[in-house]
GUTORVO-942947 format. One line per 5 residues: number of its first residue (from 0); their letters; for each residue z negated, x, y negated of C-alpha. Coordinates in nm, 2 decimals. Layout:
% GUTORVO-942947
NUM	a	Z:X:Y | ...;
***
This chain:
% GUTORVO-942947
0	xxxxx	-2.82:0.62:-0.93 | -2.47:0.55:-1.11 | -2.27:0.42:-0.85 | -1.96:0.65:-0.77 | -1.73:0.41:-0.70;
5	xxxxx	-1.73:0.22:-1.06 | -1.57:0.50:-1.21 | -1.30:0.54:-1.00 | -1.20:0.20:-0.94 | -0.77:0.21:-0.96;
10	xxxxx	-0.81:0.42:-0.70 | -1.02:0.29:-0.44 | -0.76:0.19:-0.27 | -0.63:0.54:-0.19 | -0.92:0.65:-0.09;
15	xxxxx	-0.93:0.38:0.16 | -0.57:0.43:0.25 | -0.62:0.77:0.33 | -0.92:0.63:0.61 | -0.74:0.30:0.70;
20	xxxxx	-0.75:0.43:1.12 | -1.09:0.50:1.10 | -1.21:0.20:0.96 | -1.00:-0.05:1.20 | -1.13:0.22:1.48;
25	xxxxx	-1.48:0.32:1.40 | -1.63:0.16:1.16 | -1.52:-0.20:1.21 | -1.57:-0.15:1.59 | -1.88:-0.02:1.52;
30	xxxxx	-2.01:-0.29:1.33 | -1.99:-0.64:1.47 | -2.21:-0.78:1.22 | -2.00:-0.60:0.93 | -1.72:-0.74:1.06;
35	xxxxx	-1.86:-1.07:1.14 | -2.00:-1.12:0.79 | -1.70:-1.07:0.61 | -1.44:-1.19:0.87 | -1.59:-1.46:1.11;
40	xxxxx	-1.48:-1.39:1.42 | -1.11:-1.30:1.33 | -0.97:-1.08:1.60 | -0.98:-0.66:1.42 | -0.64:-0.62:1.50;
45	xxxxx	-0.51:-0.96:1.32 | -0.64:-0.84:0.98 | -0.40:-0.69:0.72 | -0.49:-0.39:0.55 | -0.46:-0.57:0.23;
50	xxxxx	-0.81:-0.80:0.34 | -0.96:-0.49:0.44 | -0.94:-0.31:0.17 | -1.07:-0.58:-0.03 | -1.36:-0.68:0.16;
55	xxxxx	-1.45:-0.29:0.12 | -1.36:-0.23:-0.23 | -1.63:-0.54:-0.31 | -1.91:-0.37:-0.12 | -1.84:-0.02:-0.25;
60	xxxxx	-1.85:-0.17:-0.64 | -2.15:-0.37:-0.54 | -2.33:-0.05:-0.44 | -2.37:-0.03:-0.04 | -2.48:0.26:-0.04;
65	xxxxx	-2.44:0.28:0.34 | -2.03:0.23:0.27 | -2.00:0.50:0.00 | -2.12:0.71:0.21 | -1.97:0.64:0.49;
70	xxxxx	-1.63:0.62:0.34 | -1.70:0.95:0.15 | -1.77:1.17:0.46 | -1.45:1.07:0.64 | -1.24:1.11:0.33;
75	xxxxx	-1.39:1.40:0.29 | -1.36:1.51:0.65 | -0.98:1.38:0.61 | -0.92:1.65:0.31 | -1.07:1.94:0.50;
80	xxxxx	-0.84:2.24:0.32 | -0.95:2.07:0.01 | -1.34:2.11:0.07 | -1.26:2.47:0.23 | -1.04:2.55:-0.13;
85	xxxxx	-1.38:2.44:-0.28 | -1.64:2.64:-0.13 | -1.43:2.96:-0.16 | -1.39:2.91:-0.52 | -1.79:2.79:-0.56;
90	xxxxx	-1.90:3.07:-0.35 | -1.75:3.32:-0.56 | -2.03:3.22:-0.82 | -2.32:3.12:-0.60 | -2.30:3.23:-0.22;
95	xxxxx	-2.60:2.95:-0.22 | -2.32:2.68:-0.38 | -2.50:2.41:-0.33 | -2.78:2.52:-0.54 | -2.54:2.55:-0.84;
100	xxxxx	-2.70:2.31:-1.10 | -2.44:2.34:-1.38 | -2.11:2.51:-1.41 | -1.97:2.60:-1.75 | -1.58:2.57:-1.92;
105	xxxxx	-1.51:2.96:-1.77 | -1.67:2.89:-1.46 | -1.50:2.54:-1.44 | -1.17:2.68:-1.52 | -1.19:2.93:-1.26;
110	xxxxx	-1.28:2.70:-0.97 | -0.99:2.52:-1.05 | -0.71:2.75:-1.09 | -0.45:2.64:-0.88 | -0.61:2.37:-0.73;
115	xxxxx	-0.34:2.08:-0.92 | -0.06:2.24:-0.76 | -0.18:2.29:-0.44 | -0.32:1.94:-0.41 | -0.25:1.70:-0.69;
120	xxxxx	-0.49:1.62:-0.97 | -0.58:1.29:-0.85 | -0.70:1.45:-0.49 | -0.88:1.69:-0.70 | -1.02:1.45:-0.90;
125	xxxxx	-1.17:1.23:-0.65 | -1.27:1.51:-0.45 | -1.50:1.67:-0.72 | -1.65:1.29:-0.82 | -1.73:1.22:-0.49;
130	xxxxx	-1.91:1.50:-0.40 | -2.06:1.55:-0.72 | -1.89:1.87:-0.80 | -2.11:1.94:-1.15 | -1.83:2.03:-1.41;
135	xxxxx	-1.89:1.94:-1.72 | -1.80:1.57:-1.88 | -1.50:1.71:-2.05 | -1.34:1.87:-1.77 | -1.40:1.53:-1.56;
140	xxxxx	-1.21:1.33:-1.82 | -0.90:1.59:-1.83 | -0.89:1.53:-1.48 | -0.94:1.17:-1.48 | -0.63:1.20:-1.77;
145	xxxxx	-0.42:1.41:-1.55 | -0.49:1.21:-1.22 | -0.37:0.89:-1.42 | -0.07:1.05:-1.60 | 0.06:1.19:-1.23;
150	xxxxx	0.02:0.88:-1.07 | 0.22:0.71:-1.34 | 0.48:0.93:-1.30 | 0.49:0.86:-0.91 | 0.49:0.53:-0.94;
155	xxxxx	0.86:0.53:-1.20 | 0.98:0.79:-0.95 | 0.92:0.53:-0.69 | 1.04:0.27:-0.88 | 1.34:0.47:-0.95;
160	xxxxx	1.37:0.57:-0.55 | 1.32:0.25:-0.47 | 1.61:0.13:-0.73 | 1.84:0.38:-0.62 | 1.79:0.30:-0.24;
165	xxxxx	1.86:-0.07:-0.33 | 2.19:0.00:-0.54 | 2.29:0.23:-0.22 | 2.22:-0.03:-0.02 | 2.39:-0.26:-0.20;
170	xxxxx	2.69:-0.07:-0.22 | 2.72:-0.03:0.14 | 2.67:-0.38:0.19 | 2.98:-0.47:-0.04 | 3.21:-0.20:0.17;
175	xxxxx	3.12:-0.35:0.46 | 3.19:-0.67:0.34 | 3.55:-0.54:0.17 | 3.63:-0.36:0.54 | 3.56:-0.69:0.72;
180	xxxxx	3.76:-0.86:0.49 | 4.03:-0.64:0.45 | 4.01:-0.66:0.91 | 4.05:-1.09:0.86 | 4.36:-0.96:0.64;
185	xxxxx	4.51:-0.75:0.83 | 4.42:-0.97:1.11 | 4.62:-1.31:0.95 | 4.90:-1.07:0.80 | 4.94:-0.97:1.12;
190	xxxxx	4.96:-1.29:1.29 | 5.21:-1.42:0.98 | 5.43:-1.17:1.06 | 5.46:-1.22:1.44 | 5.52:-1.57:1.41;
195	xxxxx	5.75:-1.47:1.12 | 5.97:-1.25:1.39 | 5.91:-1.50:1.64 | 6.06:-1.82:1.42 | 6.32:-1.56:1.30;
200	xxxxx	6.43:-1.50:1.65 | 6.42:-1.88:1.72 | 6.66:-1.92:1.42 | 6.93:-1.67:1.53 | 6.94:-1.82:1.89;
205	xxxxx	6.95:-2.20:1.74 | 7.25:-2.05:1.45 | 7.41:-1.84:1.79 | 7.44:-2.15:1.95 | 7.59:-2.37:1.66;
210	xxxxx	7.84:-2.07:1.63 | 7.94:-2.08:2.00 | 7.94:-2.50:2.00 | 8.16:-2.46:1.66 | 8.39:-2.17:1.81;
215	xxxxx	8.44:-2.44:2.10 | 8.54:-2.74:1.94 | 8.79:-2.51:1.73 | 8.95:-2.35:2.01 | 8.96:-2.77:2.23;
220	x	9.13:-2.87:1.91;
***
């Protein structure tokens, strides 16, 4: 049996996003020897998800069975209007879906009408590989294709969010600087100028009272 997982490898990882709660809750905590096996006796919640996923990712390609399915049924379960979107469309061909052995270009074509934009290709994708929807080969790869070209595109928008929240960011950090700056200023301008006024004043008193010593040693003469 051709192990599921191989094929879509770049994107374990979202699958495994998409269940990271119920791993930590259920299946970890369910399985002390699991856990113990692959992290000692490391407390659950110490673990980052990055070591989880990996540890998973490992046993999934090296074909625990167990895992996969495990890992498929709660995705699955997680992606409910997906599944429901699914046996609508199936059921319009065979009430007995599950029966259906082979499904042709038309038929293919027809289950997925719509499907993209209401859930992404790369949902779709997994969704039909994991549960062995039976399109044909070539409809498979023009998912795979489509899957891989929309998350390319998500990850430049991303890169591009995440570029344009930096320069904002940026930006706001340089006005704050310049206000602070222009406050020390203001702040030193405004003390220069009050000692200014107050040496000012200090000068017309001192040249007040030369002119009153000089008007009276004029008027003793």
């Amino acid at each position: 049996m051709k192990n599921k997982f191989q094929t879509i490898q770049p994107w374990i990882p979202n699958i495994l996003d998409a269940i990271k709660k119920e791993i930590r809750t259920d299946h970890l905590a369910a399985s002390p020897s699991f856990a113990r096996a692959h992290f000692g006796n490391r407390p659950l919640n110490r673990l980052t998800s990055e070591e989880i996923f990996s540890v998973y990712e490992k046993e999934l390609l090296s074909g625990n069975e167990d895992l996969a399915d495990w890992v498929i049924n709660r995705w699955v379960f997680k992606h409910g209007d997906i599944y429901q979107y699914f046996v609508e469309r199936l059921s319009r061909i065979n009430p007995d879906f599950a029966s259906i052995e082979t499904l042709d270009l038309e038929q293919s074509e027809e289950v997925l009408k719509g499907a993209p934009e209401s859930f992404g290709f790369l949902s779709v994708y997994l969704f039909s590989w994991l549960n062995g929807v039976v399109f044909p080969e070539e409809v498979f790869t023009r998912l795979q294709q489509a899957a891989q070209k929309e998350e390319d595109q998500k990850k430049i928008m991303q890169k591009e969010e995440s570029e344009r929240k930096s320069l904002e960011e940026t930006i706001a950090h340089q006005q704050r600087e310049l206000f602070s700056m222009q406050q020390k200023y203001e702040a030193k301008v405004a003390g220069v100028m009050k000692k200014y006024t107050v040496d000012v004043e200090a000068l017309k008193k001192q040249v007040r009272s030369l002119q009153r010593q000089l008007n009276e040693a004029k008027a003793s003469v």
